[in-house]
Every structure is written in C-alpha cells, then in structure tokens.
N, C-alpha and C positions, 0 to 999 in steps of 0.2 A: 611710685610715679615721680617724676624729673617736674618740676614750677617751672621750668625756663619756655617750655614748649606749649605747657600748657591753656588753655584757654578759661583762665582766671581773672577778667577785668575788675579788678577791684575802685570802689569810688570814696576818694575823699569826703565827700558830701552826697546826703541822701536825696533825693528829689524831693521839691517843695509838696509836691501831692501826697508822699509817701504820711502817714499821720501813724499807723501801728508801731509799734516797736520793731514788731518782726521781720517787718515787711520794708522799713528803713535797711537790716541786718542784711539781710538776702539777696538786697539790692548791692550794697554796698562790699557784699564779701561776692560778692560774683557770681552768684548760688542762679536767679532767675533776670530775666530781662523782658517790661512789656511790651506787647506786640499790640495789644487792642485794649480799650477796657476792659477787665477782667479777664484778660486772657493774657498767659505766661509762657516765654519758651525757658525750660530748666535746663542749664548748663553745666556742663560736667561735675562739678561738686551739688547742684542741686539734683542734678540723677542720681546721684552716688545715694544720696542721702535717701529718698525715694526708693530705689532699690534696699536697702538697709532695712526701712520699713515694710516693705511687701514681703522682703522674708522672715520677719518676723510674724505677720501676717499670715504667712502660707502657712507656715510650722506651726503655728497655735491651728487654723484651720485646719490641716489636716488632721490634729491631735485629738479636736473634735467632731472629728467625722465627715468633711465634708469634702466634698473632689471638685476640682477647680473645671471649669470650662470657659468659653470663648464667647459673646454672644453678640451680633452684628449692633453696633453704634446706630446705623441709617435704618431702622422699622416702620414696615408698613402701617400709614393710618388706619389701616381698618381694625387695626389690633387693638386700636386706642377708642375707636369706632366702638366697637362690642364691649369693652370694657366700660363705658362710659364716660372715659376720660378726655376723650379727645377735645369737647369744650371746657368741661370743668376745672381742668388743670389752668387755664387763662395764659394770659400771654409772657408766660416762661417759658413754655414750649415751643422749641425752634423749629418752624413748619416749612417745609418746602414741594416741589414736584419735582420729580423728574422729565425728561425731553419728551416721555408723551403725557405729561399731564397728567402721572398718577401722584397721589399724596401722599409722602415722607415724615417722619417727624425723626430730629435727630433725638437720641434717647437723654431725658433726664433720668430714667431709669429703667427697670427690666421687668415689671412685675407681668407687664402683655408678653409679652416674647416667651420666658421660661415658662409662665402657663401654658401657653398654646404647644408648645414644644413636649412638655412633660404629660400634657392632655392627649397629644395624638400617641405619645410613645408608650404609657403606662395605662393599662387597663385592669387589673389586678390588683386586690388589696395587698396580695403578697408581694408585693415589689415593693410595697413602701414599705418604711420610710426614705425620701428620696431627698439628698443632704446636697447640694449644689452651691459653688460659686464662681465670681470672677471679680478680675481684677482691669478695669478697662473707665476710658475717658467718656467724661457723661458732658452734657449739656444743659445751660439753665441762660435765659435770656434775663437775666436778672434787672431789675427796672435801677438799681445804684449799686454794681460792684463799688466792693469797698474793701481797703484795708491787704489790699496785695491778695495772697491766695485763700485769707477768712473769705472770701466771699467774691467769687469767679462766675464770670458765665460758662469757661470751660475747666472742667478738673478730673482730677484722677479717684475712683471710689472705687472699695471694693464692695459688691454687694453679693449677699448669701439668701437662699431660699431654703425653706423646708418643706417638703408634700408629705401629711402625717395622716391617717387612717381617721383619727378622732382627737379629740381636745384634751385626753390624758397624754395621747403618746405627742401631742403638742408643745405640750408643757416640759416633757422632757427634752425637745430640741431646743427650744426657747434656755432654758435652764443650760443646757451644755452651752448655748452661743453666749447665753450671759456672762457665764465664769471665763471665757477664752478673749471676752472683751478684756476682761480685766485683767487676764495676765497679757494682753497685746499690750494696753498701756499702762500698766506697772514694767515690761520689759522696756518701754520706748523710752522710762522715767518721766509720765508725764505724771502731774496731781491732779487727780480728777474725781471725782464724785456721780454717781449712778443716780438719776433723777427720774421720778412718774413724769410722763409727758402728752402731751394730745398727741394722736397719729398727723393731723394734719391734710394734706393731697395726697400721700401711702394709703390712708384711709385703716379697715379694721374693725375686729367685734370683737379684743380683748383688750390685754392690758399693753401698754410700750412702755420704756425708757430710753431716755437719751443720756447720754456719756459725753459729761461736761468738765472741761479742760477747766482749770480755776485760772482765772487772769482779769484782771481791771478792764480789759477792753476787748469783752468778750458783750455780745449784743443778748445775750439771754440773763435772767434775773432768775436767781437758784435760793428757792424757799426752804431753809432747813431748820431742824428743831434742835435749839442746842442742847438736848438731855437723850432721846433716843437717835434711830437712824432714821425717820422721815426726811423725807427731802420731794421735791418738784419742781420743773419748771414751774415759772410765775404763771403761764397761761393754764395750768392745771391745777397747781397749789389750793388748798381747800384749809380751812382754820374756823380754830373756836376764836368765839369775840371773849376779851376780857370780862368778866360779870361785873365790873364796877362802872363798867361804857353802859351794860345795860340798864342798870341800876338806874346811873344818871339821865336813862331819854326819858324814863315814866314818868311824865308830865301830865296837865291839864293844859290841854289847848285852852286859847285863849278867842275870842271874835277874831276873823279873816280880815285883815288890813291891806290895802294899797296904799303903797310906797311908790312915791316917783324919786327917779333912778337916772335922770338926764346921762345918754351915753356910756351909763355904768355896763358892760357887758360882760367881762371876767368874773370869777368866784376875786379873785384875790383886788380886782377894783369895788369889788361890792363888798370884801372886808374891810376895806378901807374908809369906806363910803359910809357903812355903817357902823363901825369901829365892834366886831363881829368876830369871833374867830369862824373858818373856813365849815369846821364841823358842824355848823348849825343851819348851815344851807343847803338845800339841794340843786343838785344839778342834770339840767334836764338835756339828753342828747339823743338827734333824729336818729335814724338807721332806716338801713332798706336791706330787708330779710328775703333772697328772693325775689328779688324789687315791689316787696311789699313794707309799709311803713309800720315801725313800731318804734316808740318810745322807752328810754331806759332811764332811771332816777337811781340816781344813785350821791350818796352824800362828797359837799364838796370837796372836803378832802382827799374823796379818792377816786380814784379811773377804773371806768367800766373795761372788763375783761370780754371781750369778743368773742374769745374762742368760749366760754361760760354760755354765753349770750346764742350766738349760733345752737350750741348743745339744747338749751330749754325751749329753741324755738324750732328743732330740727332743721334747720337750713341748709343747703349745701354753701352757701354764701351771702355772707355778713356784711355791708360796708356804710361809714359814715352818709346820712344823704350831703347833696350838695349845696350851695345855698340857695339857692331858688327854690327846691324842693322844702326846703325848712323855713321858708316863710310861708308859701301855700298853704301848709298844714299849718304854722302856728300862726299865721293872718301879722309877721313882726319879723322884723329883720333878725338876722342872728346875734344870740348872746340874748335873749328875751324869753326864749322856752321854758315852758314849767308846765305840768300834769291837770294842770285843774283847768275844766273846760275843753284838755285835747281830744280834737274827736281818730285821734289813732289808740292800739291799744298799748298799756302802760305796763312797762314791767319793772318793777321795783327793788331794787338790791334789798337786803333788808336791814340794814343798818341806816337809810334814809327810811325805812317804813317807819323804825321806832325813834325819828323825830316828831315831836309833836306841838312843834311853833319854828319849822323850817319856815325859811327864807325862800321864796322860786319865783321863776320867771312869772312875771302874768300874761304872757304871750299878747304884748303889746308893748310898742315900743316906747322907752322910755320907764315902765314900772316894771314894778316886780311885787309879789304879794309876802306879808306875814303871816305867821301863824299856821301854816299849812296844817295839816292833818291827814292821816291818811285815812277812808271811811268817811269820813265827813265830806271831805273837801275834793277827793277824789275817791276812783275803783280804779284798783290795780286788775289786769288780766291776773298775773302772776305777780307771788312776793318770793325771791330766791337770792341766789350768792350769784352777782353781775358782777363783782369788782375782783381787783387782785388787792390779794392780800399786801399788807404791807407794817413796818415796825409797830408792836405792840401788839399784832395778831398771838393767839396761840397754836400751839399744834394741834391736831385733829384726833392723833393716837392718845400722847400721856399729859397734853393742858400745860406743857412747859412752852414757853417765848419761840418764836420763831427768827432764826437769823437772814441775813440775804447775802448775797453775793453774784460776781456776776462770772459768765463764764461763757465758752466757746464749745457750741457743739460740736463733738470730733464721732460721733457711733451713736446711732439709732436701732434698737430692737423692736417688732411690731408682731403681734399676733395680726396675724389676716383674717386668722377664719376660713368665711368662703367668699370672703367679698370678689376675687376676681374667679375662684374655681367656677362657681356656680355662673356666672356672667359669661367665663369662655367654658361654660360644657366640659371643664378637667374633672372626669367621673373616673371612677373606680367601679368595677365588683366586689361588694361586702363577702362576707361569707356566708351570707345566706342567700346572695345570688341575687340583690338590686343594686343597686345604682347609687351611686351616692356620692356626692362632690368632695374633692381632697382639703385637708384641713390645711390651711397653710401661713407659715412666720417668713418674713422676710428681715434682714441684717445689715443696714449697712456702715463702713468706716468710711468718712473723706478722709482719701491719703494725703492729697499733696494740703489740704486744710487743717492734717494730725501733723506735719513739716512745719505749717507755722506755728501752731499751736506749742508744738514744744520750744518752736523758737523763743516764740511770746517770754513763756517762764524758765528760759535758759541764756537769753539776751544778758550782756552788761555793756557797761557804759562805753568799754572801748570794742567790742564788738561778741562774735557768738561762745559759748560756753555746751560746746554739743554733748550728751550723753554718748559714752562711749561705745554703745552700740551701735550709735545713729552716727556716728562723725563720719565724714568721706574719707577721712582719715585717721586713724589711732593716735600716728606720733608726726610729731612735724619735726624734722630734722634741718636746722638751721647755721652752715658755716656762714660766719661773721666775713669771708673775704674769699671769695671762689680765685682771687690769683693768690694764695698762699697756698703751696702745695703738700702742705702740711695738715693743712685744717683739710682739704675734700680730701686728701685720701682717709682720713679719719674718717669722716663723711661718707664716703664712699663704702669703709668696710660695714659700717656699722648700717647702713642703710640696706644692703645686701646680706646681711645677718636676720634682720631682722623680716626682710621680705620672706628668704627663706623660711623663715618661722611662719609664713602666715599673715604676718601684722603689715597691715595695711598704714607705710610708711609714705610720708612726702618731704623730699630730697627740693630745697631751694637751692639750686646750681644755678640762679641770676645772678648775675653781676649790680647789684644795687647795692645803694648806701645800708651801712643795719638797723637806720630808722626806717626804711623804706621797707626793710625783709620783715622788722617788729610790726608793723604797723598792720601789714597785711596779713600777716600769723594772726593778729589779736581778731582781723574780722574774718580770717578762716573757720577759726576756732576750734582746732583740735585740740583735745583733755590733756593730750602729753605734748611736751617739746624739752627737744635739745637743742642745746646753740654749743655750736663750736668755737672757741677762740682762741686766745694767746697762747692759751694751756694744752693745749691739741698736743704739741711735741712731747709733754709729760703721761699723754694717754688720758688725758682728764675734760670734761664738758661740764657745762651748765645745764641742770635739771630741774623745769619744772612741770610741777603737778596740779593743772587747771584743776581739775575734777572737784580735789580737796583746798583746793584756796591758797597751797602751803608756798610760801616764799621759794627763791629760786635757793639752789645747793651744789657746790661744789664735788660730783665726786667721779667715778673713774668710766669710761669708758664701756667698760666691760659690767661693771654696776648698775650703768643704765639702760645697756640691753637687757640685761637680769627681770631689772625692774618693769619696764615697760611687758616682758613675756609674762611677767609674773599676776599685773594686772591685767592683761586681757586674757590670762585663761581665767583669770577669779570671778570673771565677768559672767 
C-alpha cells in the first residue's frame, strides 16, 4: 500500500479526554476516530488490524469445530420477553420501536436469537452437538464509556454457542473453546491469564471464566495464588484467612459502650478519631435485594463484595440503598449504621463476626458504639464470605498468599445449562423418546476491545509496537527523499518484491521532511522498517527490527528483503 493517498491522519497530540494508553495510540496513529461517546469509526489501519484478528479468530474457530453464521443486530423484544431478560438486563439494553410500534432491542448479545433459531430447527438428539458462531457489532448503552474501545456502547464481538445433549458432552465443548481461547491470544501475543468468574447478565448453572488481558489499567482485579494455578476475578475470588488473624480476634468482649462521634462518618475519620487501626471496626452498609432491605457488616478494612452478596441472598439484583432509605431504616443520617438494634436482616462477613470489641455505628447520629459482639449484641441472619479478598488472604486450594493484579477482560466462557433452552422450548428428542431441553455454553471474544488490549501492553513511548501478526503492516518502507530518483526506485523494487511475496508492505511516497515520515512510522508501528538513504546508489538501507528492540544496521538491500521474508514465515 502507497502513505501518500492514504487515509492515515496521524495527531501530534492526543486528546485531553483520551486517559488509556491505547486509546491515546489509536487515536494518534490514525487507527480510530470518535463519532459518539463510546462509539468508534475504524480507519483503514484500524480495519487492517481488526481484520488481522478475526482471522485468527476464525481459524482457531473452525479448528474447533464451530461454523460461523450471521445473526440479525435489530431482535425482536419478545425474544428477550420469554427469556426473561428483557427488564432484568436494565438500562444497557438499547430499546426501540419500529414505524408501527413493535419493540426492537438492538443486540448486546445472541443468546435469544440462536435459541429460538436452533429450538425450531433441531428436534433430535442426533443432530447435536450443534457448534455455532459469529462475528458481528453488538450494543451496550453503557452508563460511562470509558478508555476508547475498553469500554464502548458500540463494538465488534465474536460470540460462539454450543447446543450439547447433556453436561458430559458439555464439558467437552466448554474444554475445546477453552483451549482455542488460548491459542487466539497467545497467537495475538497478548499476556493473559484464565480467571473463575461470576456469569453476570449471561447468566448459568455451571462454571465460567473470563480471559484477562494483564495491564495496569484494566478495571477488573485478578486474585491469584503465587504457588499453584488458582486464579479469579475479584468478584468471585474465595480464600483462606491467615490462622494468626484468627488467632488474634479470640477475645473477651467487654461491657457495650457509647461513644459520641461528632460528625465522625468514615472508617478512616473514626480511626483517627479514636487513634484505632481500621481492622477493628465494623462497617455497616444498607442494600436493597430486590428492593428488599438487608444489612451487610463487614470489617472496616475491607469492601463488601455484591456479586457474594447477591449469590447468599439469591437476588436477581443488588444495589446500595439511597440515602433517604438508610436513614428510615437506621432512624441517622448516613455514616452512623451499625447491626445492633437494626430492625433489617444482618448478614455478616465473617471476619467482622470474629471481632469481639468492634467499633459500629449506633444508628444515631453523632455516636457510634464499643465493644460490639456478635450473639450478644446482635443475630446475624447469616455469618458468610461478603467481602473481596484482598493482600494477606490465602488461597483456597494449597493455603499459599494470594497476589492481585489488574486486567482487561478480552473472552468470557459460560456454561448455560438450560437457563435459556428451557425458558425458550429449545427441546430435543432423547433416545428413549422425551423431551428434554438442550444443554448449552456460550463464548464470547471483544474484538475491537482484544485491539486495544494488545495495544495497552504493546504501546511505547513514541508510539505502537504491533505484534507481527496484528500490524496493518509487516514492513514499512521508508525513502528519506521521494525527489532522489535513486532512493524510490530502490524503494520501489523492493516494495514490489516483497508484495509479491505476500508481505504486507507500506511504501511512504510523501513528500515530507524525515522527521515528519519518523514520526509517523513510530505511531504506525510496524515490527519491521527500512529507510532508504544516501546509501541507496550502493544497493544498501537502514534496518530495523521493532519486534526485538535491536538498534538500526547497515546492510544490503537484497539482505533485507531476505530478512524481512524470513521472519514472517517464522511467524
């Protein structure tokens, strides 16, 4: 491909909103431009790159087993109707009508459609297993896109279905999609890590994981063991407590004390206050389960886990109450809540159960009580694991430390079950002749959010550093002076050698200064480059090799086509 004609707007400076790394790069190397919040048009090097991925994509897909199809973006509500979803998904779902008034929802995803679709076509258990996907732009009305294309209301996803007879033959499609996760992002060279996770709005009756891209400014928190392979998102992560935390709570309560607390509301003003560390207070916070009230205590130092919380209370949803509701119920402004006296029910992490002279609200304003106890001084409904884990937890498997880290979900795997078979009538004929709803996994990858992703951890300072499978381009071919007729026909032969070959070469034929042509190479970011110069009449170029780091090198022409064929079949 010729730079001259192209449509590459590259930006000296990234936009002030821009805060990702990757999403600085993207912008700046000419990859996307935005149209809306969260919503992206990709431009010929950011298509390039997109495409790059989908075939990689497809070829592990097809490798295991699954055949692509097409499935309509604009789905009838009633699909979401029968399924359940249609309120419970909440206001991510972009809802419309059409000109007589029927209800539309544009798809965040497919799991209504490809049931209904596979329910009326497949009656027979002999027909499964039925291995489906696609590759197609989804919708999410997101309440704060953020971070360029981490986190879009519009994006590109490929999502895969299994329809399996029973939970054995389940487990084997679950198992082929897992391993083809992994060679999709070991081919893409991303670093990532396979994590337990909640299903979430997907929903499920078995196990899922999420495929977490590793990067500093990734919004999930990755609990992992540094002796064996456990690992989890933070919303599912589950740990041993140290035995010497427990050791330390076995106390003797002492008499219930009021303490006045003028304006004290926070854990960390009320350490202060009391000159306390954080661990020895509890912390009391409203919720509404179902728009039903319950209380969670959990100790000050750490933060109640909702999706935990939801799970022991079977909820389909969880949220903070507001504050009007949290004085009602504790009779005290907010920042004053504590267990003792609440007439909602109490559920209690258990590492605040075995304090046994907590510090908590007295649910009135202004004090807080001492000495709490639990049994004494209160009844928990329930005593369980509310909170996330965090440093100094152990693991759950071999009792070794847990590490954290944070990361960017790029692939989701989900046992279904029968949550949507049974809900949309997707039955089969067993072999003994009843009826029985199809077992089913669903898969998905964010494409264009696995683009940033590897951008994230392929970024440098002067701009992209692409994986040589993913670059829009292999080689970037760089004459120093498109009016020396010396350097483009060099230029020239070797850019036409090499196309021949295959390799996806870019030929800059502008007429720009060669800080102007560096500049833009650096936030292109192809793995290889030639620059042609003085040397050209000797048959000789400048070579270098992003990929490996390795300084630039003098050597011949015909050497660096060599080279360059050499590494992209090695690839």
């Amino acid at each position: 491909m010729r730079q001259k004609h192209m449509l590459v707007p590259t930006l000296r400076e990234a936009p002030a909103e821009a805060e990702a790394q990757s999403h600085k790069l993207l912008l700046r190397g000419g990859y996307i431009r935005q149209q809306a919040a969260g919503i992206y048009a990709y431009l010929p090097l950011g298509n390039r790159v997109l495409q790059r991925l989908q075939q990689i994509i497809r070829e592990e897909m097809q490798s295991a087993g699954f055949d692509e199809l097409l499935l309509p973006a604009m789905q009838p509500a009633e699909l979401w109707q029968q399924s359940g979803r249609y309120e419970e998904y909440g206001p991510e779902l972009v809802r419309l009508k059409d000109r007589h008034e029927r209800d539309f929802v544009l798809g965040p995803t497919h799991e209504e459609v490809i049931t209904s679709i596979i329910g009326a076509e497949v009656s027979s258990y002999r027909k499964l297993p039925v291995r489906v996907y696609q590759i197609q732009t989804k919708f999410r009305d997101e309440r704060r896109p953020r971070f360029g294309l981490l986190r879009g209301r519009e994006f590109l996803m490929k999502d895969a279905y299994s329809f399996d007879t029973d939970w054995e033959a389940l487990d084997v499609s679950y198992q082929s999609m897992f391993k083809a996760y992994e060679r999709i992002f070991t081919r893409c060279g991303l670093r990532f890590k396979a994590v337990e996770a909640e299903a979430g709005s997907i929903g499920g009756e078995g196990e899922t994981h999420e495929f977490m891209a590793l990067a500093d400014i990734g919004e999930d928190t990755i609990a992992s063991c540094v002796s064996c392979d456990y690992a989890a998102n933070l919303e599912k992560a589950v740990f041993l407590r140290p035995q010497e935390d427990l050791e330390a709570n076995e106390r003797t309560a002492a008499p219930l004390e009021e303490i006045h607390t003028p304006n004290i509301r926070t854990i960390d003003e009320l350490s202060a206050f009391l000159a306390e560390k954080p661990e020895v207070f509890m912390k009391t916070m409203i919720y509404l389960a179902d728009g039903q009230p319950a209380a969670v205590v959990v100790r000050g130092d750490h933060e109640v886990n909702e999706f935990k919380l939801k799970n022991a209370l079977g909820a389909a949803q969880v949220e903070l109450a507001d504050l009007e509701t949290v004085e009602r119920l504790t009779r005290a402004p907010h920042g004053f809540a504590g267990p003792v006296g609440l007439d909602v029910p109490v559920y209690a992490d258990r590492d605040a159960a075995a304090l046994s002279q907590a510090v908590a609200g007295a649910n009135r304003k202004d004090y807080h009580l001492r000495h709490v106890s639990i049994g004494r001084d209160y009844q928990p409904a329930q005593i369980g694991d509310f909170r996330n884990a965090v440093p100094g937890d152990c693991c759950p498997n071999c009792g070794e430390r847990l590490s954290f880290h944070r990361g960017i979900e790029v692939g989701h795997v989900f046992k279904l079950g029968t949550k949507y078979s049974q809900a949309m009538d997707a039955t089969v004929t067993n072999a003994e002749g009843k009826e029985e709803p199809m077992i089913m996994g669903c898969y998905g990858i964010g494409v264009s959010r696995l683009m940033s992703a590897v951008a994230e951890q392929h970024a440098s300072d002067e701009g992209m550093r692409w994986p040589l499978r993913l670059a829009p381009f292999q080689v970037h071919i760089l004459p120093v002076s498109v009016k020396d007729d010396t350097q483009m026909a060099l230029a020239e032969e070797m850019y036409h050698r090499l196309e021949q070959r295959g390799i996806a070469a870019l030929l800059d034929d502008r007429d720009e200064r060669p800080g102007v042509k560096f500049k833009d190479a650096d936030l292109i970011g192809s793995p290889l480059r030639i620059i042609i110069g003085k040397a050209a009449g000797d048959g000789e170029v400048e070579w270098l090799d992003r990929l490996n780091g390795s300084g630039k090198e003098q050597i011949s022409a015909d050497e660096a086509v060599e080279r360059v064929l050499a590494i992209c079949s090695a690839d």
